[in-house]
Every structure is written in structure tokens, then in C-alpha cells.
C-alpha positions as CSV (number, residue, x, y, z in Angstrom):
1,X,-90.5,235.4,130.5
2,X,-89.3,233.0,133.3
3,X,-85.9,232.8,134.9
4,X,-85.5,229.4,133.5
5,X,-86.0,230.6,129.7
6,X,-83.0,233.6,130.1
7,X,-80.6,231.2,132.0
8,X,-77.1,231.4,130.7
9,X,-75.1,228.4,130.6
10,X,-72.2,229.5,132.5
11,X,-69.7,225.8,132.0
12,X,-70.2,222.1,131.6
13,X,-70.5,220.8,135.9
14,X,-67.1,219.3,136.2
15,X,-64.9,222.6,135.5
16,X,-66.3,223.8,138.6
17,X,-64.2,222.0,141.3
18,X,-64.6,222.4,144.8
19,X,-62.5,225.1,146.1
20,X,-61.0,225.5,142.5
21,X,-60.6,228.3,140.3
22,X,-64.2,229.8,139.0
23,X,-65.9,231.0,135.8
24,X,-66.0,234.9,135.1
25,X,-69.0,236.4,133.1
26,X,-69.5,239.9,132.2
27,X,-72.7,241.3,133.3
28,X,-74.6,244.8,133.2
29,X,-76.3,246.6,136.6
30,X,-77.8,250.1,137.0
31,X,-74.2,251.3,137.7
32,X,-72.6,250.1,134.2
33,X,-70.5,247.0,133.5
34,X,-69.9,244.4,136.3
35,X,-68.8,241.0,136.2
36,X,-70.3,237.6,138.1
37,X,-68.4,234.9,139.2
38,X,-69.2,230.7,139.8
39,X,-67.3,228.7,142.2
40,X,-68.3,225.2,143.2
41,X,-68.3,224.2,147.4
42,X,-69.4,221.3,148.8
43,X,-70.3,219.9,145.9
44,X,-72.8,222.9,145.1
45,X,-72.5,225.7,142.3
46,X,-72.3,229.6,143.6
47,X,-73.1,232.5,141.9
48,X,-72.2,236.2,143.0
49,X,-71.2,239.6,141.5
50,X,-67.6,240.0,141.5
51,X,-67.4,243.1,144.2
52,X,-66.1,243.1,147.8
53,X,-68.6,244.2,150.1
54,X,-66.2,246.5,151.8
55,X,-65.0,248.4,148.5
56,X,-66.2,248.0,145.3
57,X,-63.3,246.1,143.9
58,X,-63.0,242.9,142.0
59,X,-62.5,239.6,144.6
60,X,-60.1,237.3,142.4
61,X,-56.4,237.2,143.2
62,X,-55.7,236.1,139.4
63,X,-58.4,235.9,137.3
64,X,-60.6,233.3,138.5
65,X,-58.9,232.9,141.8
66,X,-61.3,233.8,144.6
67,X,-60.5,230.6,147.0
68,X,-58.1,231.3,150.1
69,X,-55.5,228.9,150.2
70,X,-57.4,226.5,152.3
71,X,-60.4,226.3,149.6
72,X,-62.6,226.6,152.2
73,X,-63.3,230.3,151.9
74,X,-63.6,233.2,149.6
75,X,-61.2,236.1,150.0
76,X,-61.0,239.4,148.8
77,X,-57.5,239.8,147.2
78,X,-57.4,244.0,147.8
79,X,-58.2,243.9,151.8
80,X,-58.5,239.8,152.9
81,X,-62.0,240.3,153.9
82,X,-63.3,236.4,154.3
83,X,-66.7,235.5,152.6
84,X,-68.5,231.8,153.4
85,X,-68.6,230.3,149.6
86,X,-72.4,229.1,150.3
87,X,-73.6,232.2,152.1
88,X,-71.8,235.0,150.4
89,X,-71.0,236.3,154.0
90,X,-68.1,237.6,155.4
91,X,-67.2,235.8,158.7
92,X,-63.7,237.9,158.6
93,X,-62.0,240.9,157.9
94,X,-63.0,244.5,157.0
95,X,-66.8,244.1,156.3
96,X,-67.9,241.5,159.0
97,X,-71.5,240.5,158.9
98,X,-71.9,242.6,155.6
99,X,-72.4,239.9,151.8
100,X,-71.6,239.2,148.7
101,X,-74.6,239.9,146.4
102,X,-75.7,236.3,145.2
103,X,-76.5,235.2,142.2
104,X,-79.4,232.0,141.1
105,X,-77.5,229.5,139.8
106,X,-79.0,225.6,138.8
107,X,-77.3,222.5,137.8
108,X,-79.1,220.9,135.5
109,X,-78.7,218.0,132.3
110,X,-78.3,218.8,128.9
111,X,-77.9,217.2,125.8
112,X,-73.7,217.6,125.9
113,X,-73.5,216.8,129.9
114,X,-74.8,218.5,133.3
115,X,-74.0,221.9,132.9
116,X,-74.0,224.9,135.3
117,X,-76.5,227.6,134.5
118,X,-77.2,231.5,135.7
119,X,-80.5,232.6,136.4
120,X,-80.2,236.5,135.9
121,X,-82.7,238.8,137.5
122,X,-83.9,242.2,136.5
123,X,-81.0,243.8,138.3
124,X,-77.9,241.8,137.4
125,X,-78.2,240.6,133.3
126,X,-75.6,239.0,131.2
127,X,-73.3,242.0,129.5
């Protein structure tokens, strides 16, 4: 089956706002339970599993929160590594050089509005 048959609608395009809060979605790995967040930057949608790439701890300050104050980066709430919202990579902190694990993401219409959808692979599905 193709990506774009299992894609998950995540939210309806304009509750992702740029360097805003972002949408949490439970997913399942070979490890267990896991969770995959969407944030919106420079007017693109971002998808990536909700774990620092330093330690395996959730990113968002609150829930939802994964912007610095500036909106211009991601930042791990537990150690302040820095992650690049369109890359995933971390340009500061603990785990320099190292990423987020990304997740496909497409905006596309629908019959209620442009919507934001996931993509899931074979090693990150919806929980």
C-alpha cells in the first residue's frame, strides 16, 4: 500500500503557525510507544519523533511547546540542545551535529480545508 493511502491527517493547515505550538500524535516503534510531533517554519509543515537526540527524552517544554523563545529554533526542554526546525539538526548544545529523526509530512486540500498530513513508514506508525 502507498504512503499516500496510510497518511494520517495530523490538523487542518492554519493550526500550525510558524514558530507556534505543534501537534502531538502517539506513535509505535520497535522500542514500544513513542510520540511524533508537527511544527510549522517558514511557512512549511515538520514532522519528527518527539526524542532528543542526546537522551531519549521528550523535546516539549509544555506540551506542544518545542519552539525556543525566538521561534526560530527547536529546543530540547531537559538539556537546551538546539535543533534547525527544517533539518531536524542540532546546530547547539549537547548533541551537535547529531538529528532529530524526521518524519514525511504533506500539505495537501481536502474537502473541509488544506490539511496537514503524516506519511508513516514501516518504522514509525500511528499508535
Amino acid at each position: 500500500m502507498s504512503e499516500a493511502a496510510n497518511a494520517v491527517r495530523v490538523c487542518a493547515s492554519d493550526e500550525l503557525v510558524d514558530g507556534g505550538a505543534g501537534v502531538r500524535l502517539p506513535a509505535t516503534e520497535a522500542s514500544g510507544e513513542a510520540v511524533v510531533f508537527f511544527v510549522r517554519y517558514d511557512g512549511k509543515p515538520y514532522g519528527y519523533l518527539n526524542r532528543c537526540a542526546h537522551v531519549p527524552m521528550e523535546l516539549d517544554w509544555n506540551e506542544g511547546q518545542f519552539f525556543e523563545s525566538s521561534g526560530l529554533y527547536l529546543m530540547c526542554a531537559t538539556h537546551g540542545a538546539i535543533y534547525e526546525p527544517d533539518s531536524g539538526k542540532c546546530v547547539g548544545g549537547p548533541c551537535r551535529g547529531a538529528r532529530l529523526r524526521a518524519v514525511s509530512v504533506e500539505e495537501r486540500d481536502t474537502p473541509e480545508g488544506r490539511a496537514v498530513f503524516w506519511l508513516p513508514d514501516d518504522a514509525l506508525r500511528p499508535a
